[in-house]
VMD Tcl script that draws the C-alpha trace (Angstrom):
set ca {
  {0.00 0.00 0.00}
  {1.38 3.47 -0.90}
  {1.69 6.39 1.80}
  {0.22 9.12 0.39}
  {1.17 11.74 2.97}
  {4.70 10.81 2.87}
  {4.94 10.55 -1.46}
  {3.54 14.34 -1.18}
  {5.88 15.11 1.50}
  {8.98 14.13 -0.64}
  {8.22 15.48 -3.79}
  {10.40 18.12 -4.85}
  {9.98 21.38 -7.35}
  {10.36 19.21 -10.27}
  {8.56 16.55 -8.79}
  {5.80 18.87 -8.34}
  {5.73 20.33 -12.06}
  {5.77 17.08 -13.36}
  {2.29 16.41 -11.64}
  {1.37 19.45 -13.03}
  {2.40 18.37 -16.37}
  {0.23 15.15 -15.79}
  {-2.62 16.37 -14.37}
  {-2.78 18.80 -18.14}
  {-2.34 15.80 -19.88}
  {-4.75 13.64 -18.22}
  {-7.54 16.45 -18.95}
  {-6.16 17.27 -22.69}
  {-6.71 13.10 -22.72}
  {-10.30 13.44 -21.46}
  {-11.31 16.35 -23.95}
  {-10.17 14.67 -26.90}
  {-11.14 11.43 -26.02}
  {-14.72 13.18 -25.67}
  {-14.25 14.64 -28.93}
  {-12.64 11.49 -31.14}
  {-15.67 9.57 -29.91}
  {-18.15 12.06 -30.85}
  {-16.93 12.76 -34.58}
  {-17.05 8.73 -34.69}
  {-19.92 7.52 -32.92}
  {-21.79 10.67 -31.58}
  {-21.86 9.39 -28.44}
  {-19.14 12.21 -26.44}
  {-19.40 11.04 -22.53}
  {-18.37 7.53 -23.43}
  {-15.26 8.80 -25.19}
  {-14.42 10.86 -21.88}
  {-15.15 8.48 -19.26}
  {-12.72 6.22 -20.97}
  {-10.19 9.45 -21.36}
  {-10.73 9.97 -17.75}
  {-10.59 6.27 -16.25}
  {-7.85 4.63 -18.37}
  {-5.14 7.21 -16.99}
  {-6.46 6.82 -13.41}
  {-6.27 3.16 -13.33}
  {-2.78 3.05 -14.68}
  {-1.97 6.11 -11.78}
  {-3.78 3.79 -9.10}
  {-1.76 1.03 -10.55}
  {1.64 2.95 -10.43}
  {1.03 4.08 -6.92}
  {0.59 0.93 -5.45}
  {4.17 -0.48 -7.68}
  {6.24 2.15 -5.55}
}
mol new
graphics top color blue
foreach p $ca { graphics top sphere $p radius 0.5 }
foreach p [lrange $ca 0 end-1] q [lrange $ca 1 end] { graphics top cylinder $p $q radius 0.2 }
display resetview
């Protein structure tokens, strides 16, 4: 189990603009997920909620390998 407190507690300057960096990506991901799913299928919330949950998971996931 990861220690949340503590991984926030070490993180650095860079550290911290790389979450930054992440946390833009992760919503640029969600938009245009929303958007590639709506050209294709017209269907835009499906196309986000897998923009949005994919990410997470793999997050989640990389938490809980440190």
């Amino acid at each position: 189990m990861f220690n949340l407190h503590r991984i926030l507690a070490d993180m650095t300057t860079t550290g911290w603009i790389i979450l930054a960096i992440c946390l833009l990506v992760w919503i640029l991901a969600t938009y245009l997920m929303g958007e590639l799913s709506d050209k294709h299928w017209g269907d835009r919330e499906s196309g986000a909620l897998v923009g949005f949950f994919v990410p997470g998971i793999v997050f989640v996931v990389g938490l809980y390998m440190l």
